[in-house]
N, C-alpha and C positions, 0 to 999 in steps of 0.2 A: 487422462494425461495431464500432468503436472506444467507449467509454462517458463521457460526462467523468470526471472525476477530481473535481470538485467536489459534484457532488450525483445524477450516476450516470446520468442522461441521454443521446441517442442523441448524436452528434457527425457532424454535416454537413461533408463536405472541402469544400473551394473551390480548384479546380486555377488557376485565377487567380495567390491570394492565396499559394495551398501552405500551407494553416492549417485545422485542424478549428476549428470553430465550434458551442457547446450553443445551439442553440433554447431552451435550459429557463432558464439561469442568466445566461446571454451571453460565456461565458468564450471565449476564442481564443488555442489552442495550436498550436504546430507540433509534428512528431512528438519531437522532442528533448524538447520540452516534457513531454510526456506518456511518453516513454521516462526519464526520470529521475524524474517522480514517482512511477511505478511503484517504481522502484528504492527509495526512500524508502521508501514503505510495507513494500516487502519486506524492507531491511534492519531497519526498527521491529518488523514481525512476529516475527523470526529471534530479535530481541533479548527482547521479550517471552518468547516460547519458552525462550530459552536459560535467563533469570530464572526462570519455573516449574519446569523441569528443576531447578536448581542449589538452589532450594526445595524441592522434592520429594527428592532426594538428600538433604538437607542434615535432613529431617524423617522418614525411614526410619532414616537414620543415627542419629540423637539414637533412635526409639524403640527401637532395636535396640540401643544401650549400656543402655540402662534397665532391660533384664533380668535 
């Protein structure tokens, strides 16, 4: 089962329409739809990460000149 993207609820297909659909929020995605927000989030995630990393580097490094 697919989950929205929007507020994390179950998503109902409709072979009809070819579109999931939240019962919870009313949102109506097709898979594309939901295969790129995905992507979005993952790439925002990677990016945060990367920022802490290069933080974390960058704050070892400074207390290790300091001795």
């Amino acid at each position: 089962m697919r989950s929205c993207p929007y507020c994390g609820a179950t998503l109902v297909f409709d072979r009809m329409e070819k579109i999931y659909t939240c019962n919870s929020c009313g949102a109506a995605l097709n898979l594309q739809d939901i295969v790129e927000h995905k992507e979005r989030i993952r790439a925002e995630k990677e990016k945060i990460q990367r920022e802490k990393r290069k933080h974390e580097e960058y704050l070892e490094w400074w207390l290790s000149s300091k001795k």
